[in-house]
C-alpha positions as CSV (number, residue, x, y, z in Angstrom):
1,X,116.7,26.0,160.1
2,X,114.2,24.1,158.2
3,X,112.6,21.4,159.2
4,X,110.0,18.8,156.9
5,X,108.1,15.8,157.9
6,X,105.2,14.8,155.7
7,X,102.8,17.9,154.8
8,X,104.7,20.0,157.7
9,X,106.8,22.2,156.2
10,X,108.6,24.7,159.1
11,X,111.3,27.0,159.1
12,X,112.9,29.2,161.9
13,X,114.4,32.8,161.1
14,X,115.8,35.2,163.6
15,X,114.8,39.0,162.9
16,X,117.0,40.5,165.6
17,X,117.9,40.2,169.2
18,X,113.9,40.2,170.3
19,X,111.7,38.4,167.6
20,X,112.0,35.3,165.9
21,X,109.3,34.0,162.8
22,X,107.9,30.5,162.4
23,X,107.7,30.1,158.6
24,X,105.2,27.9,157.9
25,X,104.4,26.2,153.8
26,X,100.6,25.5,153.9
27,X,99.7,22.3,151.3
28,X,98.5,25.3,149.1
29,X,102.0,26.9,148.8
30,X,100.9,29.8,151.1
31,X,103.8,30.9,153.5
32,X,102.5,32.2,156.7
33,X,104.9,33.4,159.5
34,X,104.0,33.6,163.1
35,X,106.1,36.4,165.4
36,X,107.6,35.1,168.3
37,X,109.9,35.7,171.1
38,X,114.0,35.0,170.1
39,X,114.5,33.8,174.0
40,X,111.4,30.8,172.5
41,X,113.2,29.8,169.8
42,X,114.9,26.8,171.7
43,X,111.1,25.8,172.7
44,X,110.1,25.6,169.2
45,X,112.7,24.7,167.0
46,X,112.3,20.8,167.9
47,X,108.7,20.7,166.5
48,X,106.7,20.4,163.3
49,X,104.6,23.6,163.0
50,X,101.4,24.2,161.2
51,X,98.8,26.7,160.3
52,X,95.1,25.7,161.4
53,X,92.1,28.2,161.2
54,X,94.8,31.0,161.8
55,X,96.7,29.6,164.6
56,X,100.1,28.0,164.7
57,X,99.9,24.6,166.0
58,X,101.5,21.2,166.4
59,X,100.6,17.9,167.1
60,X,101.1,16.2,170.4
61,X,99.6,12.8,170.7
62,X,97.2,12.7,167.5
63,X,96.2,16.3,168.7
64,X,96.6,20.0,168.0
65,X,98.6,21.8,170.2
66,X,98.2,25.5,170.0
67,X,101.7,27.4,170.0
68,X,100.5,29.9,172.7
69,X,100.2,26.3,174.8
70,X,103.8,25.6,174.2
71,X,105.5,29.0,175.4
72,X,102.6,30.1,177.9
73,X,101.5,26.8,179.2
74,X,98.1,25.3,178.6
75,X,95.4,27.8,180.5
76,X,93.6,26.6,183.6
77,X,90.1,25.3,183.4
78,X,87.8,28.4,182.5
79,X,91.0,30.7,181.2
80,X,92.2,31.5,177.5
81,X,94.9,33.1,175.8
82,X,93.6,36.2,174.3
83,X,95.9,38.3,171.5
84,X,96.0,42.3,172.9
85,X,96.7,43.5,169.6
86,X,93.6,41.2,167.8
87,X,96.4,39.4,165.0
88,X,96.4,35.5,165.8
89,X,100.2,35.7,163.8
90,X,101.8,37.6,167.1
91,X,102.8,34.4,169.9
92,X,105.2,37.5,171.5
93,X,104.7,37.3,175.2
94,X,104.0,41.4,175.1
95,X,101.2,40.1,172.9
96,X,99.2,37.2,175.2
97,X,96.9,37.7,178.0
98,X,95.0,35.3,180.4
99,X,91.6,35.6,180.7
100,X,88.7,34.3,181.9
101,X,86.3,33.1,179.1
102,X,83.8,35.4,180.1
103,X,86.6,38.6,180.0
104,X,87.3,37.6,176.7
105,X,83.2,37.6,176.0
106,X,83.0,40.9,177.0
107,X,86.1,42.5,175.7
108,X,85.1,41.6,171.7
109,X,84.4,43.7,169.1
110,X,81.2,44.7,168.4
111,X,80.1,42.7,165.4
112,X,78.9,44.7,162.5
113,X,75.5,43.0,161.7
114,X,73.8,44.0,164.9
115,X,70.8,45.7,164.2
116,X,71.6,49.2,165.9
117,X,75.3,48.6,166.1
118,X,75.7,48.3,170.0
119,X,76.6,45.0,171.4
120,X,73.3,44.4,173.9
121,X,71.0,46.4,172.2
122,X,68.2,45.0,169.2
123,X,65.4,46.4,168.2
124,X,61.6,44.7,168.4
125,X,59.4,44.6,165.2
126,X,57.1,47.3,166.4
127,X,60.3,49.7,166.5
128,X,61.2,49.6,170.3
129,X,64.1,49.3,171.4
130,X,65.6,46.1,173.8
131,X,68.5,46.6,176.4
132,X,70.3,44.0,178.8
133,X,70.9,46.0,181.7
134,X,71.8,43.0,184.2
135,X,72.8,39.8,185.4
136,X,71.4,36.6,183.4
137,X,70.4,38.5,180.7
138,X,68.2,40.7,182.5
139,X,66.3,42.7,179.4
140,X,64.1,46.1,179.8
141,X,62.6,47.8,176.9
142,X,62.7,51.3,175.7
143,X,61.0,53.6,173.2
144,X,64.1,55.2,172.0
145,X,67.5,53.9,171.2
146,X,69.5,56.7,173.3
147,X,67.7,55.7,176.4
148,X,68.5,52.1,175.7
149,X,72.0,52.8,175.2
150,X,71.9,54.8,178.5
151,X,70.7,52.0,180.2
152,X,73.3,49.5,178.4
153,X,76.2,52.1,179.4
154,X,74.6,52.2,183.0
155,X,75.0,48.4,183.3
156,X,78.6,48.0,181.5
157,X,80.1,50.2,183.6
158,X,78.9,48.8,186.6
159,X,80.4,45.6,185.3
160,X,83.6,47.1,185.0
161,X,83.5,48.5,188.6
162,X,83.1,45.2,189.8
163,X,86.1,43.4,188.0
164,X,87.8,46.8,189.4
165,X,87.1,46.2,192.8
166,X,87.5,42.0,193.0
């Protein structure tokens, strides 16, 4: 099924019995296609579907409307949808989670431009070493990176067996 309505170009294909694609035409000419559920095929066939910093959206009331909004709901105050497998192209239910924002925070990747590679962990001009090893940022310092990491691992997992126990 294909649908158009100004720049919106959309179209629907079944895969098989599970997944369905969104084919969407950017301006550009650049067909992206978003994975989705078959059983939410209903759900989305009736709208115009675009692509917006990576995301399949619509618009609902001169606003964008994510897709994972449509099939999951729109998240409670404080919550987000968050993609297990990382690819913003997969709206398959297998593929969403709800989180809490700060979850989410502590769940990414580790960026590569850190300065010793380990999320909560930089290094001071004179060559120490800086860990946050508690609540509100809580820093200590350290002469060596291996004890800062130590500490850093210390405090992470302590985090961990606190979302584990609430």
């Amino acid at each position: 099924m294909e649908q158009e309505k100004g720049r919106f170009k959309t179209q629907i294909v079944k895969l098989n019995d599970s997944e369905a694609v969104i084919r969407v035409v950017q301006r550009n000419g650049k067909i992206i296609d978003f994975l989705i559920d078959s059983a939410n095929v209903p759900l989305v066939r009736r709208y115009k579907w675009f692509s917006h910093l990576g995301y399949c959206c619509r618009m609902k009331n001169n606003k964008q409307q994510p897709l994972s909004w449509e099939l999951f709901g729109k998240p409670p105050k404080g919550y987000l949808h968050r993609y297990v497998n990382g690819d913003r192209k997969d709206y398959r239910k297998s593929n969403i989670l709800l989180l809490t924002r700060g979850v989410n925070s502590f769940l990414q990747k580790t960026r590569k431009n850190l300065s010793t590679g380990r999320r909560g962990i930089s290094r001071y001009a004179d060559g120490s070493f800086v860990a946050i090893v508690g609540a509100a940022n809580k820093r200590k310092s350290f002469k060596t990176l291996e004890q800062a990491v130590e500490a850093r691992e210390r405090f992470e997992n302590t985090v961990v067996k606190a979302r584990e126990f609430y």
